[in-house]
C-alpha positions in Angstrom: 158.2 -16.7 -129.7 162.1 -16.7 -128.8 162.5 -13.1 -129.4 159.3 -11.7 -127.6 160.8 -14.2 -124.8 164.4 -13.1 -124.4 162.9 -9.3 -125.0 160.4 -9.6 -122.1 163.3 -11.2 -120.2 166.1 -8.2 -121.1 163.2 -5.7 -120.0 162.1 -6.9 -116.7 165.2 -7.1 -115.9 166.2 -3.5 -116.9 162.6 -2.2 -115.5 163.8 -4.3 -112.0 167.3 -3.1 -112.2 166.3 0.5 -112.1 163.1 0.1 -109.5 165.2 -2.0 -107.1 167.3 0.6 -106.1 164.4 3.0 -105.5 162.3 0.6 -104.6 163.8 -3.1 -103.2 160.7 -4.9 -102.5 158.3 -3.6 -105.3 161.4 -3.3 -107.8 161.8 -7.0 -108.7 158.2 -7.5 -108.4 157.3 -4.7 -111.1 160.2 -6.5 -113.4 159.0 -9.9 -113.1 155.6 -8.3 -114.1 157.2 -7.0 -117.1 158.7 -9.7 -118.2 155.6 -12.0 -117.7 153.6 -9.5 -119.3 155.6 -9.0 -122.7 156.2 -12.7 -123.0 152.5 -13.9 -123.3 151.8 -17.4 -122.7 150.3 -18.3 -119.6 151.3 -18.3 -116.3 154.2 -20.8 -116.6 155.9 -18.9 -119.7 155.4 -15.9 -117.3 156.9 -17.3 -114.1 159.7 -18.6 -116.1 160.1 -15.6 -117.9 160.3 -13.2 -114.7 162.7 -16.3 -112.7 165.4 -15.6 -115.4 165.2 -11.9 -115.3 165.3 -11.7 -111.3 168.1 -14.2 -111.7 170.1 -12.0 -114.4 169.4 -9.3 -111.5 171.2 -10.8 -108.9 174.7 -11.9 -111.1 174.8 -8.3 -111.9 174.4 -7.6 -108.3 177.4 -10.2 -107.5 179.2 -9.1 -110.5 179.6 -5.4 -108.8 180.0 -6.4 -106.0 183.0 -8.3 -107.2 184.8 -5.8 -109.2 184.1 -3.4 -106.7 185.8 -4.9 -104.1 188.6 -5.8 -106.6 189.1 -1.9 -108.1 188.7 -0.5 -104.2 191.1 -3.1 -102.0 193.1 -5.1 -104.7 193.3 -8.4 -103.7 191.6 -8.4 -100.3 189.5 -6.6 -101.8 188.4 -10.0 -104.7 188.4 -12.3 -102.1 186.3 -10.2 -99.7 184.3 -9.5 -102.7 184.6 -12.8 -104.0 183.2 -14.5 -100.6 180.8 -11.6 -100.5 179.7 -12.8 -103.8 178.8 -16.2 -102.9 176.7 -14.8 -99.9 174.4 -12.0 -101.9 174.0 -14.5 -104.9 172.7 -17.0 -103.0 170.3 -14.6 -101.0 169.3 -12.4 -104.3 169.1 -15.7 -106.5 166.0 -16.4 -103.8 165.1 -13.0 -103.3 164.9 -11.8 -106.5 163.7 -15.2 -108.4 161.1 -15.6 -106.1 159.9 -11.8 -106.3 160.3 -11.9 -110.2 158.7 -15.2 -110.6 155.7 -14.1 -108.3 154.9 -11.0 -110.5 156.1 -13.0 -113.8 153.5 -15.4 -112.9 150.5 -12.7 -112.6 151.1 -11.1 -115.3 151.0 -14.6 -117.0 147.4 -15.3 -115.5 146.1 -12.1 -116.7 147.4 -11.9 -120.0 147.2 -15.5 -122.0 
C-alpha cells in the first residue's frame, strides 16, 4: 500500500506539473485525480493522496521562484525571491491543495 501511495502521489504531481502550465485551473485538478485514482482506497486515501501532490506542486513552484530570482539579480534577487516565496506558497499551498484534494477525492469515490 506504501508504494502504490507515494507512486500515485509522484504521478499526480508530474501529470499536474505539466497540465498546470497549459492548463492552471484543470492542471491540478487532473493531478489530484491521478493521484487519487492510482492510490485506491476511498475517498480519504484519495484526498490525502492528491493534498500532498498539489502541495509538492507548489514547493517546486516556490523553489523556482527562489533560485530564479537568486541566478537573475544576486542577492536582491534571493530576497525578492525569497519574500516572493513566502507569498506564492502560501497562495499555491491553498490553490493547489485544495484543487488536488477536490479531484484526489473523486477519483477516491469512484474507484474504492
Amino acid at each position: 500500500m506504501a508504494d502504490n501511495f507515494w507512486t500515485g502521489v509522484i504521478v499526480g504531481w508530474l501529470v499536474g506539473l505539466i497540465l498546470g502550465f497549459l492548463l492552471p485551473v484543470i492542471g491540478p485538478l487532473v493531478g489530484g485525480f491521478v493521484a487519487g485514482w492510482m492510490v485506491r482506497g476511498g475517498m480519504g486515501n484519495g484526498a490525502k493522496a492528491g493534498l500532498i501532490a498539489g502541495i509538492l506542486g507548489a514547493i517546486v513552484i516556490a523553489v523556482l521562484l527562489l533560485i530564479g530570482g537568486t541566478v537573475l539579480l544576486g542577492a536582491f534577487g534571493f530576497i525578492a525571491g525569497l519574500g516572493t516565496s513566502l507569498v506564492i506558497i502560501v497562495t499555491a499551498f491553498v490553490y493547489q491543495g485544495i484543487l488536488s484534494l477536490i479531484g484526489g477525492a473523486i477519483a477516491g469515490a469512484i474507484r474504492r
